[in-house]
LODODO-736239 format. One record per residue: residue in three letters; x, y, z of N, C-alpha, C, O in turn. Coordinates in steps of 0.02 Angstrom, whole numbers, padded with zeros to 5 digits, always signed. Example, Ala and Ser with C-alpha at 12.3 -4.5 7.8 and 13.67 -1.06 7.14 Angstrom:
! LODODO-736239
ALA+00660-00284+00390+00615-00225+00390+00660-00165+00390+00712-00166+00423
SER+00642-00112+00354+00684-00053+00357+00645+00002+00394+00670+00057+00402
END
This chain:
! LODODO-736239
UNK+05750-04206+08978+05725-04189+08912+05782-04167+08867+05830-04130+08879
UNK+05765-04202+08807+05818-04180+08748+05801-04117+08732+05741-04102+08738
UNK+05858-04056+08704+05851-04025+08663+05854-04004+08596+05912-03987+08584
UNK+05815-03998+08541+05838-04020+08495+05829-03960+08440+05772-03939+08435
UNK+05880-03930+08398+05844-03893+08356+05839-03913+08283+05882-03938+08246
UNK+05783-03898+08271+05755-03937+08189+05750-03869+08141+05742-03812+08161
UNK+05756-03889+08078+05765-03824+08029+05699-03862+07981+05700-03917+07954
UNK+05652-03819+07982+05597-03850+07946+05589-03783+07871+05595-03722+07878
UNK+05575-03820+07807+05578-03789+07757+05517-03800+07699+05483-03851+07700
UNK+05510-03755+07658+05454-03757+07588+05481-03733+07545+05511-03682+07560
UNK+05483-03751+07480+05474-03702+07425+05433-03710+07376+05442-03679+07324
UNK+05363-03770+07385+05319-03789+07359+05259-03788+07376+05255-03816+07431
UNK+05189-03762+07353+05116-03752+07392+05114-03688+07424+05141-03637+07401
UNK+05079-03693+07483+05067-03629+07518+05098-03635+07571+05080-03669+07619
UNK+05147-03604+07566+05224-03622+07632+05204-03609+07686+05209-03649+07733
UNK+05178-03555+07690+05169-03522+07763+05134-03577+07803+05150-03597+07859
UNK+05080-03599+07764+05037-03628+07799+05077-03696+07811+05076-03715+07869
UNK+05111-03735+07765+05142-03786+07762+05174-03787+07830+05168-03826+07877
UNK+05209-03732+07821+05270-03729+07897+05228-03728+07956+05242-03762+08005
UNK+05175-03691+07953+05110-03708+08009+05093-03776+08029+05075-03792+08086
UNK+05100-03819+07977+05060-03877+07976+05090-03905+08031+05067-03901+08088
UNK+05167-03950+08009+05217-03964+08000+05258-03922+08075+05317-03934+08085
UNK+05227-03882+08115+05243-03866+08174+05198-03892+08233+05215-03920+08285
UNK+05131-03874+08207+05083-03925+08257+05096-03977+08262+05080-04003+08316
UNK+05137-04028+08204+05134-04098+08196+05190-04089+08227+05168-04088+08285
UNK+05264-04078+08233+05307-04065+08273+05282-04070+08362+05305-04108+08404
UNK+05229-04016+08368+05217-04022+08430+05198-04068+08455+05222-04099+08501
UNK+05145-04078+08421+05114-04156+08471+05134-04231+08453+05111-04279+08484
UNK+05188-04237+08389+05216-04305+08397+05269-04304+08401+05292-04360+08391
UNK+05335-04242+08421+05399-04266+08423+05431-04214+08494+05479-04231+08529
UNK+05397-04161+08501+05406-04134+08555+05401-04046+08559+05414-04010+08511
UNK+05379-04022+08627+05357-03976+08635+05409-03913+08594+05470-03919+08599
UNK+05384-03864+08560+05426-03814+08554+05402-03755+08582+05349-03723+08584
UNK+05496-03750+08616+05498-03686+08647+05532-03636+08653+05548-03595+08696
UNK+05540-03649+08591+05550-03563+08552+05565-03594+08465+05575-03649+08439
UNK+05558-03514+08437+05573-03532+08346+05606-03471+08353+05611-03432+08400
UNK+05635-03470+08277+05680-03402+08244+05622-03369+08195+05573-03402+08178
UNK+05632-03307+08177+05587-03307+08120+05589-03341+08032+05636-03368+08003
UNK+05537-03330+08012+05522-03347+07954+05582-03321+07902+05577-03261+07893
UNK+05615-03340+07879+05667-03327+07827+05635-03344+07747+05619-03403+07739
UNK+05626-03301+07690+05647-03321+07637+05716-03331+07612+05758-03288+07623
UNK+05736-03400+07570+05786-03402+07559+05811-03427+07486+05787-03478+07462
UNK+05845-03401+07464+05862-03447+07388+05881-03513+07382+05932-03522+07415
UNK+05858-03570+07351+05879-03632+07335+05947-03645+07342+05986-03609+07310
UNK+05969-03690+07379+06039-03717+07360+06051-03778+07343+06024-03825+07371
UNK+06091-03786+07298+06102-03854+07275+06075-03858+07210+06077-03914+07186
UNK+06056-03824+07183+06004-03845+07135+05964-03769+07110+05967-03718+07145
UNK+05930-03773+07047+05883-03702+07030+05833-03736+07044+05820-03796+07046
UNK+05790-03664+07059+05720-03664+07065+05698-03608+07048+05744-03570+07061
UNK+05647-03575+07023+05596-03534+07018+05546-03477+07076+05525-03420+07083
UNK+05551-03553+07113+05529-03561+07190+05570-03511+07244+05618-03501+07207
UNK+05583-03480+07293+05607-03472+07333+05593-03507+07418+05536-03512+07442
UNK+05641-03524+07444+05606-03560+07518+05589-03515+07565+05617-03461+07573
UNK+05527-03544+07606+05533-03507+07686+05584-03582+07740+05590-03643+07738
UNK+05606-03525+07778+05639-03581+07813+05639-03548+07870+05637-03487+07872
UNK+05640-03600+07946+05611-03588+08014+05666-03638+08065+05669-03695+08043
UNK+05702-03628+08116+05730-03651+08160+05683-03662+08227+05663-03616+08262
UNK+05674-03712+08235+05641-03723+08304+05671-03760+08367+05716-03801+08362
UNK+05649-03744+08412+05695-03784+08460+05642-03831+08490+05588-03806+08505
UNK+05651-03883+08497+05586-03926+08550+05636-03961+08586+05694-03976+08571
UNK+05594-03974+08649+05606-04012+08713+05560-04082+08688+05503-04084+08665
UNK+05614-04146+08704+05600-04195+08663+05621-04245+08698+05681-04259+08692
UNK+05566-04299+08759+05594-04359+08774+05636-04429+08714+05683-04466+08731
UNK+05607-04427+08657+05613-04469+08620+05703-04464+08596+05734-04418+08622
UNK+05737-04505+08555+05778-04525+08544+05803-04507+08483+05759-04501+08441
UNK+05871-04494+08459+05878-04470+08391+05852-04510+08339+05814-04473+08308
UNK+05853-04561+08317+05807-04606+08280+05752-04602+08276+05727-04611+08221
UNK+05706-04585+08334+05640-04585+08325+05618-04498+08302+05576-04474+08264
UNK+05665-04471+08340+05631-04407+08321+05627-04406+08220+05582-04388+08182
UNK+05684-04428+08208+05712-04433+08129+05652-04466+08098+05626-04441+08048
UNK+05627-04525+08126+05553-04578+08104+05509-04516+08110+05475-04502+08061
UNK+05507-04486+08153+05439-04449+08156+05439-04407+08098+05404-04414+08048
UNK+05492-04353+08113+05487-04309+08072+05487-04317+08000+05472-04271+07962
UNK+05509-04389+07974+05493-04394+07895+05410-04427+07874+05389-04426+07816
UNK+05372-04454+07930+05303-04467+07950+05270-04408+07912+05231-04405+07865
UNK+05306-04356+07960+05267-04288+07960+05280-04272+07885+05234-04280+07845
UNK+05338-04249+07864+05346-04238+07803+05322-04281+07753+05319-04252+07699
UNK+05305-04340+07751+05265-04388+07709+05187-04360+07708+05155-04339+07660
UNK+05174-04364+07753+05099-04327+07761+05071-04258+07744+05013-04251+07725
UNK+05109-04213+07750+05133-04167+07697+05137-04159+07630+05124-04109+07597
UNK+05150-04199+07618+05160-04218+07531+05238-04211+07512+05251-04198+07453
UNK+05279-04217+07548+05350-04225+07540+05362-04285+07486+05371-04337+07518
UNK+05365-04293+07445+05382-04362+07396+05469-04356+07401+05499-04304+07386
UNK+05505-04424+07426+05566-04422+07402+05573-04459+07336+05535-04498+07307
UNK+05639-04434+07321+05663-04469+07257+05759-04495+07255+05817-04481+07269
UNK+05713-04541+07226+05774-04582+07223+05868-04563+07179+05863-04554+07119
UNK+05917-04560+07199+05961-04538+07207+05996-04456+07232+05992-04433+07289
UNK+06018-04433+07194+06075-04412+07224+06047-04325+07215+06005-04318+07171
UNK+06064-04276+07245+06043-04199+07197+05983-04180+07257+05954-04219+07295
UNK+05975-04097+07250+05917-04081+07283+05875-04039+07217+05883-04015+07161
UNK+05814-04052+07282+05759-04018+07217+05705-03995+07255+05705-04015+07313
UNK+05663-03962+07240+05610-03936+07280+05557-03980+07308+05533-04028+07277
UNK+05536-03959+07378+05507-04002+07395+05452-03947+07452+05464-03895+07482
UNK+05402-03983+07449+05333-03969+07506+05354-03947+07561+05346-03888+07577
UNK+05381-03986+07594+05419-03997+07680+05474-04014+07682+05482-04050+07633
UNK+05538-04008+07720+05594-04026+07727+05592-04026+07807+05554-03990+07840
UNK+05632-04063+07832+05624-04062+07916+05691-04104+07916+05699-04162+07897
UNK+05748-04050+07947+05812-04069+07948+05824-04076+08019+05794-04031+08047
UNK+05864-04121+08072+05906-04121+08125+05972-04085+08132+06026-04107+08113
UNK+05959-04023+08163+06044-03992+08153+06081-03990+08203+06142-03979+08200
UNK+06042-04004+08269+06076-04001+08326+06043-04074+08378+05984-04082+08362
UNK+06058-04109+08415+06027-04136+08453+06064-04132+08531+06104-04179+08537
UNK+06063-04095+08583+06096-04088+08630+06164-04046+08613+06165-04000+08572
UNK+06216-04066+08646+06273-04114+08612+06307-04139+08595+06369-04137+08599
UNK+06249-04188+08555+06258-04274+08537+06310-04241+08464+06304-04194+08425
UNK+06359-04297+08475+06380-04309+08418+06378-04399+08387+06407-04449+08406
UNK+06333-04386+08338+06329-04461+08324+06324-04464+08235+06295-04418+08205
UNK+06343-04501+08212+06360-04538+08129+06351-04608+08127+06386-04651+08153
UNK+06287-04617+08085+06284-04704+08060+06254-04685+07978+06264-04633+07947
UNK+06230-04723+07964+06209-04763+07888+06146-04686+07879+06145-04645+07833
UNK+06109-04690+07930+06035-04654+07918+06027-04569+07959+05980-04532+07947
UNK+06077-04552+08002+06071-04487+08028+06131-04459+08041+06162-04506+08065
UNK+06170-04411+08040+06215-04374+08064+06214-04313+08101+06184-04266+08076
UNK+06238-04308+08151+06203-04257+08207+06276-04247+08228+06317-04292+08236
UNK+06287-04174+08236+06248-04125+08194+06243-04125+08114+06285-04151+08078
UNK+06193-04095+08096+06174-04096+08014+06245-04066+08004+06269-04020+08037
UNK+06287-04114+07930+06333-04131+07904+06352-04044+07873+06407-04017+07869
UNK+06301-04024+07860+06332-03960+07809+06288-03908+07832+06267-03864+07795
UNK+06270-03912+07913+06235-03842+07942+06269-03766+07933+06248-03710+07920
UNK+06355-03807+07956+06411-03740+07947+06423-03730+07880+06479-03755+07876
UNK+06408-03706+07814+06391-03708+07758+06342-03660+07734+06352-03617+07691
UNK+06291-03672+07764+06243-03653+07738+06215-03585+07785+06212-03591+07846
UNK+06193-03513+07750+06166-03462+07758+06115-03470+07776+06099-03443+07830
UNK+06057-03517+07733+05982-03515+07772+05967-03574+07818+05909-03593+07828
UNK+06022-03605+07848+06030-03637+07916+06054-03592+07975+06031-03574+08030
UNK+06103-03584+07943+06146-03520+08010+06106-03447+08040+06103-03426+08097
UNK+06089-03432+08006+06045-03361+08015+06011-03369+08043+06017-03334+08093
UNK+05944-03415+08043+05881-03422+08088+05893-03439+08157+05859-03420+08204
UNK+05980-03506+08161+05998-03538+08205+06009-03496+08259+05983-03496+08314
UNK+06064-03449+08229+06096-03396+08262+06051-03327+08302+06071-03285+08343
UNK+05978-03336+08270+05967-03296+08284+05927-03329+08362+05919-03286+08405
UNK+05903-03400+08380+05885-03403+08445+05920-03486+08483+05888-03525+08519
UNK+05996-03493+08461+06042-03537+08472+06098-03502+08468+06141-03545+08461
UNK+06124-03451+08468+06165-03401+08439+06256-03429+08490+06314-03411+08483
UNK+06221-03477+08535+06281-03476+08574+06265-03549+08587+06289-03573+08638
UNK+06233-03581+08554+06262-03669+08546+06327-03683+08536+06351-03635+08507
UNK+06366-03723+08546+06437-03740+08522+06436-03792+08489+06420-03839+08526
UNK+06447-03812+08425+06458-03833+08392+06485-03893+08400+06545-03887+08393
UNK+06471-03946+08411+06525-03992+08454+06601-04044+08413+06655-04064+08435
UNK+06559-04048+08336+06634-04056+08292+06684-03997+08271+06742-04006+08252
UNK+06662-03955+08275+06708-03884+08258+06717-03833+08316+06742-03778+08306
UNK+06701-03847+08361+06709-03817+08441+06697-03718+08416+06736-03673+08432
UNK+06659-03714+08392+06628-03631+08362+06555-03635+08378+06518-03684+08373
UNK+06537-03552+08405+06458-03573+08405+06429-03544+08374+06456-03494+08349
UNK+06357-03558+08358+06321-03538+08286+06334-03497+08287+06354-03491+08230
UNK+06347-03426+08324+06349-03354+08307+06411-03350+08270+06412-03317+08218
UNK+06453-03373+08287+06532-03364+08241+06540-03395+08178+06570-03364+08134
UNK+06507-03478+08161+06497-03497+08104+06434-03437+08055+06422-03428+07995
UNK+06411-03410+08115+06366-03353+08035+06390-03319+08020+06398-03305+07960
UNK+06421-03280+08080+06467-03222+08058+06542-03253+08013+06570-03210+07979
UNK+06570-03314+08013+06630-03309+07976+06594-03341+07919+06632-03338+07871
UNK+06522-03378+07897+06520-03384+07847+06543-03389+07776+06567-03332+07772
UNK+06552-03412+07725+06572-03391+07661+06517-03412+07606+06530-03397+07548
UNK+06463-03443+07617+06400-03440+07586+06369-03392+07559+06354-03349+07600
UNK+06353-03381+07507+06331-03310+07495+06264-03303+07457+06252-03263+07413
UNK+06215-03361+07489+06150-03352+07485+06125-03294+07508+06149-03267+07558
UNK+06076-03269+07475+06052-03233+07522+05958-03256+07565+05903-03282+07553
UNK+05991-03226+07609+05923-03241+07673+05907-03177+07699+05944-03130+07715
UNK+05839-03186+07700+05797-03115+07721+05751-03117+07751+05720-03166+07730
UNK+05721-03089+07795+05674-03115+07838+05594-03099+07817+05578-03039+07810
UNK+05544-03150+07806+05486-03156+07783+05436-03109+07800+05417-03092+07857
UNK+05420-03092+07752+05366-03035+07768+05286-03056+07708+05280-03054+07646
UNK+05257-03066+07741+05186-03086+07693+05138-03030+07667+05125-02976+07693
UNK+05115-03059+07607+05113-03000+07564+05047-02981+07574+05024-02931+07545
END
């Protein structure tokens, strides 16, 4: 069994529930999860928003293949109401369902990059990661998530979700 950890995100609709959705669908079409980080609010990057995200690290145990898991999970996010758009820029969206780790695999073509290209970057990737991957190693930068959070230079801030 693969291991794989996925960073699933909202900053549009009713998140909580979204990220609910969008975990069941995780479970039963791309593979079991067994374990998550908590719920993070986090500020937009790349772009403004109004919006703030919840964002969630999960780990699933996953016969399927990096490609397919990638097919699935934009399935899922289509069904969701994820609409992409065409070119370049981020912007808010329903669901997001990123690949940040797969084993590891280190692999680069046209349609996936594993590990996710700008995981070490980013605050509301690292934090959730770190908090139940904390000692993955990194396999292009030989660091493991706990040291990429802690040397960080991102200065989003991430906080952990509390419902109102």
């Amino acid at each position: 069994m693969n291991k794989v950890l996925l960073l699933i995100g909202s900053n549009l609709g009713s998140r909580e529930l979204i990220l609910d959705r969008a975990k069941t669908m995780i479970n039963e079409g791309v593979g079991k999860i067994t374990c998550q980080s908590s719920i993070y609010e986090t500020e937009p990057w790349g772009f403004d928003s109004k919006r703030q995200f919840l964002n969630q690290v999960i780990l699933i145990e996953s016969d399927l293949k990096p490609h397919e898991v990638l097919s699935r999970s934009l399935k899922i996010e289509k069904s969701l109401g994820r609409q992409r758009t065409n070119g370049d820029g981020y912007h808010s969206r329903s669901i997001d369902i990123d690949i940040l780790m797969f084993d590891n695999l280190t692999l680069r073509d046209d349609n996936l990059e594993i590990p996710h290209p700008r995981l070490h970057e980013r605050n509301f990737t690292l934090v959730p990661m770190a908090e139940i991957a904390g000692d993955w190693i990194h396999p292009g930068l030989d660091k493991s998530i706990s040291q990429l959070a802690e040397n960080s230079i991102d200065t989003g801030v991430v906080k952990r979700y509390r419902p109102e």
